[in-house]
C-alpha positions as CSV (number, residue, x, y, z in Angstrom):
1,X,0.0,0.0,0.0
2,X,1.3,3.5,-1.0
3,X,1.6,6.2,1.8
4,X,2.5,9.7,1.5
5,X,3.8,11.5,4.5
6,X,3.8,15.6,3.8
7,X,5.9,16.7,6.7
8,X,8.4,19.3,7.3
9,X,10.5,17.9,9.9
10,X,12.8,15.8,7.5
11,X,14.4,13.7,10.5
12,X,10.8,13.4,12.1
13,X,9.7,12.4,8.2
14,X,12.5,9.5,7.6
15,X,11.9,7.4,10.7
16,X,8.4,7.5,9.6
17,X,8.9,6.4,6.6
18,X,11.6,3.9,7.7
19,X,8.6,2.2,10.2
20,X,6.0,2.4,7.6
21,X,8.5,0.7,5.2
22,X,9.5,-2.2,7.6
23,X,5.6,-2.7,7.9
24,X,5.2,-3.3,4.5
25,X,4.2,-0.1,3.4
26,X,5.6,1.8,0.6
27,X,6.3,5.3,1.7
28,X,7.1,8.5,0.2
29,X,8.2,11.7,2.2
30,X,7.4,15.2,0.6
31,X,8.3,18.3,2.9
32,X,6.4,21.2,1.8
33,X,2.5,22.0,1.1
34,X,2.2,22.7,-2.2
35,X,4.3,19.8,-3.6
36,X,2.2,17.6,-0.8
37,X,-0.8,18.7,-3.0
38,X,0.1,18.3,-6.0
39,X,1.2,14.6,-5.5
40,X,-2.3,13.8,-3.1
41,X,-4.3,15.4,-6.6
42,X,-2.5,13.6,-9.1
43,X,-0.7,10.5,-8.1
44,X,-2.8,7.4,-6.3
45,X,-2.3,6.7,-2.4
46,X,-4.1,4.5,0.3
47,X,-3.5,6.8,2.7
48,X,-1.8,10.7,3.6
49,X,0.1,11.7,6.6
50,X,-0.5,15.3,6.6
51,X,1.3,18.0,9.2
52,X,-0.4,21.1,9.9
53,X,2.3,23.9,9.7
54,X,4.1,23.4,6.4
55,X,5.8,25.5,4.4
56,X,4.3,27.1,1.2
57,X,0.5,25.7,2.0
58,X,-0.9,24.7,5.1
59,X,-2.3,21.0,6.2
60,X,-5.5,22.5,6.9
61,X,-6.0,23.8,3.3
62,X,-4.6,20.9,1.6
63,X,-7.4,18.7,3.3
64,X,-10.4,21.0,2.7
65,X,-9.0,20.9,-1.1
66,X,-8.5,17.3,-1.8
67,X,-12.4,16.4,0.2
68,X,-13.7,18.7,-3.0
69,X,-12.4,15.9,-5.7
70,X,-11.1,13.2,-2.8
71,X,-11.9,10.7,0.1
72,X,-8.2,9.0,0.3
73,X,-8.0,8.1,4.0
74,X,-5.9,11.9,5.5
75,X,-4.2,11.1,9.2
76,X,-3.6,15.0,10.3
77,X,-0.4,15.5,12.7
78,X,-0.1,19.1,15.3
79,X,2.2,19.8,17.4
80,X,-0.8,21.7,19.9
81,X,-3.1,19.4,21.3
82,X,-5.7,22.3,21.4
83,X,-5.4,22.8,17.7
84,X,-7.5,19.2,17.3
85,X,-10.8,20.2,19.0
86,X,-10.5,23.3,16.4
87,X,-9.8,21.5,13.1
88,X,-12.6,18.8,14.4
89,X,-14.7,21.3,14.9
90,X,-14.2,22.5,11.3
91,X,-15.4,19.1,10.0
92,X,-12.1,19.0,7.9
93,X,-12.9,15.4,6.6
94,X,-9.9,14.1,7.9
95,X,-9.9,10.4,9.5
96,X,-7.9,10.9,12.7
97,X,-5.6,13.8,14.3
98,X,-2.2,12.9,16.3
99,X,-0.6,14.8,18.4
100,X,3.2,15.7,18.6
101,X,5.2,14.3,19.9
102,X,3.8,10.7,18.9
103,X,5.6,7.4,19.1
104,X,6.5,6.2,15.6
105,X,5.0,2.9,16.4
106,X,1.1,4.7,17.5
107,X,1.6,6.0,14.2
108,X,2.0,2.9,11.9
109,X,-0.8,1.4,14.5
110,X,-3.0,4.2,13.5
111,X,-2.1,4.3,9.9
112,X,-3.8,0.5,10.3
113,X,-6.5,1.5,11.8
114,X,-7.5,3.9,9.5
115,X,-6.8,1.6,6.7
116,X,-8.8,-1.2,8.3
117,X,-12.1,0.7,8.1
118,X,-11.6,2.8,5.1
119,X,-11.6,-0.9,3.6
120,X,-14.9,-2.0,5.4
121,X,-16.5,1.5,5.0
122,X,-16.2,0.3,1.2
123,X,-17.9,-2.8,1.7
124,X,-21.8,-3.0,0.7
125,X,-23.6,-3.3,4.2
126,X,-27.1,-4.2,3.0
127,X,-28.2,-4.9,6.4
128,X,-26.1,-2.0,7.8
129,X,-27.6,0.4,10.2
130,X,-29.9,3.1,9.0
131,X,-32.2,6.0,9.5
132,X,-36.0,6.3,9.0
133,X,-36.4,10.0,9.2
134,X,-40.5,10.0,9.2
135,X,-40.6,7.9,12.0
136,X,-37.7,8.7,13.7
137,X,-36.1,5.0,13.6
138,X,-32.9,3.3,13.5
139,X,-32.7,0.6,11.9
140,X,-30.5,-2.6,11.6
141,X,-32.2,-5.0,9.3
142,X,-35.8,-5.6,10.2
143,X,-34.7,-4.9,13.5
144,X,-35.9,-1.0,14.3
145,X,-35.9,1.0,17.6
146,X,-37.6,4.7,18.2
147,X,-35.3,7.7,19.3
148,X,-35.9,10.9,20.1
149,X,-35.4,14.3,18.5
150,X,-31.9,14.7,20.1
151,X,-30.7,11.3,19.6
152,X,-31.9,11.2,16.3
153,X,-29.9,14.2,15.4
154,X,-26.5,13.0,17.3
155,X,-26.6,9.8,15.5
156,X,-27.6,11.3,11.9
157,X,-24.4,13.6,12.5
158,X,-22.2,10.5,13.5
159,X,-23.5,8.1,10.8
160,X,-22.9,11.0,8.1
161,X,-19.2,11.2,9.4
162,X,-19.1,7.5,9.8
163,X,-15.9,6.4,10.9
164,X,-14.6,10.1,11.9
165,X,-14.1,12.0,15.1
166,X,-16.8,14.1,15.8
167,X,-15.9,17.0,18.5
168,X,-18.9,17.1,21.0
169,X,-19.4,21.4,20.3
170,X,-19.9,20.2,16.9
171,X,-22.8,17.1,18.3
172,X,-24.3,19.6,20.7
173,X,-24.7,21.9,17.7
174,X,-26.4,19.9,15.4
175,X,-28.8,18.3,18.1
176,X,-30.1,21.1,19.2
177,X,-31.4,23.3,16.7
178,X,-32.5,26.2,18.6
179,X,-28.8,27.1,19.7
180,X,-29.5,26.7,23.5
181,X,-26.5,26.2,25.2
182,X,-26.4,22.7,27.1
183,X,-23.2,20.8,28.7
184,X,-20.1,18.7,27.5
185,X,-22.2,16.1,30.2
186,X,-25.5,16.5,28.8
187,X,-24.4,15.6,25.2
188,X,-22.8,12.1,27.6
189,X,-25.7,11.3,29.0
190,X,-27.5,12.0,25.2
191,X,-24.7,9.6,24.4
192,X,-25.3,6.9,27.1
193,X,-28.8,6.5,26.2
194,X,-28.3,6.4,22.7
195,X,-25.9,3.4,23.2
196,X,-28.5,1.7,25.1
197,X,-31.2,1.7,22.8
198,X,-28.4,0.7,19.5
199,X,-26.9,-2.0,21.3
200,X,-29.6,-4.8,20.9
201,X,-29.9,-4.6,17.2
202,X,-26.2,-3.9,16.6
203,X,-25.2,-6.5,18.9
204,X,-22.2,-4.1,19.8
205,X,-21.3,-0.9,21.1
206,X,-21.0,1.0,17.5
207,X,-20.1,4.1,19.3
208,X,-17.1,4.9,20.8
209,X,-15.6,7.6,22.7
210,X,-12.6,9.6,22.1
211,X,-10.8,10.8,25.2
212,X,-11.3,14.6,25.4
213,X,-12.1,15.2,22.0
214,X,-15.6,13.9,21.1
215,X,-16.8,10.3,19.4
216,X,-16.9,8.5,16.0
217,X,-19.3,5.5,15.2
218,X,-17.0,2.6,14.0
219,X,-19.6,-0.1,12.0
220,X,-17.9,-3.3,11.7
């Protein structure tokens, strides 16, 4: 599998590309923006490792111009752990965020991941889970249960980003539509509930959390 790693750092670059190479991978290293573009637009990868702060175009550009023509699988790298609730928030499109510093090893282990259900996401799920927006359903085969407004809301948001982080500003904003403001804990216990109802005809806990940051709904 191809991976292209756009990262400024050249030392930080080379021992990920000498990981992802021992893995199997085959890896290239670009070090600025606009030549990480170009190759992301015109040349075919399974997967992009893409730093923030670059020279000549920025990370957060790049992926809000290849998700116009693009759904290659983007890993996005900060140094600030404050910047990921922000790009999050932005609904960027990418698949995951790491922070700096990372171990190279959580890298290739995320890289995996990623992979792993970019491939499933891919897969036909006839009997998958899906919305009835009349009744206000989810469904799982012939299986249905009722949800309310809220939770009908959170999980459209989640299964439209299936697979993604979604921050839990961005939840609580698309839940309630008459902008009141409500709690990081209320949007939990939205969560908890939800969980509760999905798990009999999922047969598995489809939502997970994401320590301080927000959840993504992972459908095996």
């Amino acid at each position: 599998m191809n991976i292209l790693i756009v990262e400024d750092e050249i030392d930080l670059g080379e021992i990920l590309q000498d990981y992802l190479t021992s893995e199997g991978f085959t890896a290239t290293l670009v070090s600025d923006g606009e030549l990480g573009l170009q190759k992301i637009l015109t040349e075919k990868w399974d997967l992009v490792l893409l730093d923030l702060m670059l020279p000549k175009r920025d990370g957060l550009s790049i992926c809000q111009e290849v998700r116009k023509t693009s759904q290659v699988p983007i890993i996005m790298t900060t140094a600030k752990v404050e910047e990921i609730d922000r790009l999050i928030g932005l609904e960027l499109g990418a698949d995951d965020y790491i922070c700096k510093p990372f171990s190279p090893r959580e890298v290739v282990a995320r890289v995996k991941a990623v992979l792993r259900r970019s491939n499933k996401s891919e897969e036909p799920h006839e009997e998958g889970l899906r919305l009835d927006k009349e009744r206000q359903y989810a469904c799982v085969g012939d299986q249905c249960v009722e949800l309310t407004s809220i939770e009908f809301r959170i999980l459209e948001t989640l299964l439209l980003n299936k697979q993604r982080v979604i921050s839990r500003d961005l939840l609580l904003k698309n839940a309630y539509t008459d902008h009141r403001v409500v709690s990081d804990r209320t949007m939990d216990s939205h969560i908890t509930k939800l969980r509760k109802k999905l798990q009999p005809i999922c047969n598995e806990d489809i939502i997970h959390s994401v320590y301080g940051v927000g959840y993504r709904l992972q459908i095996s």
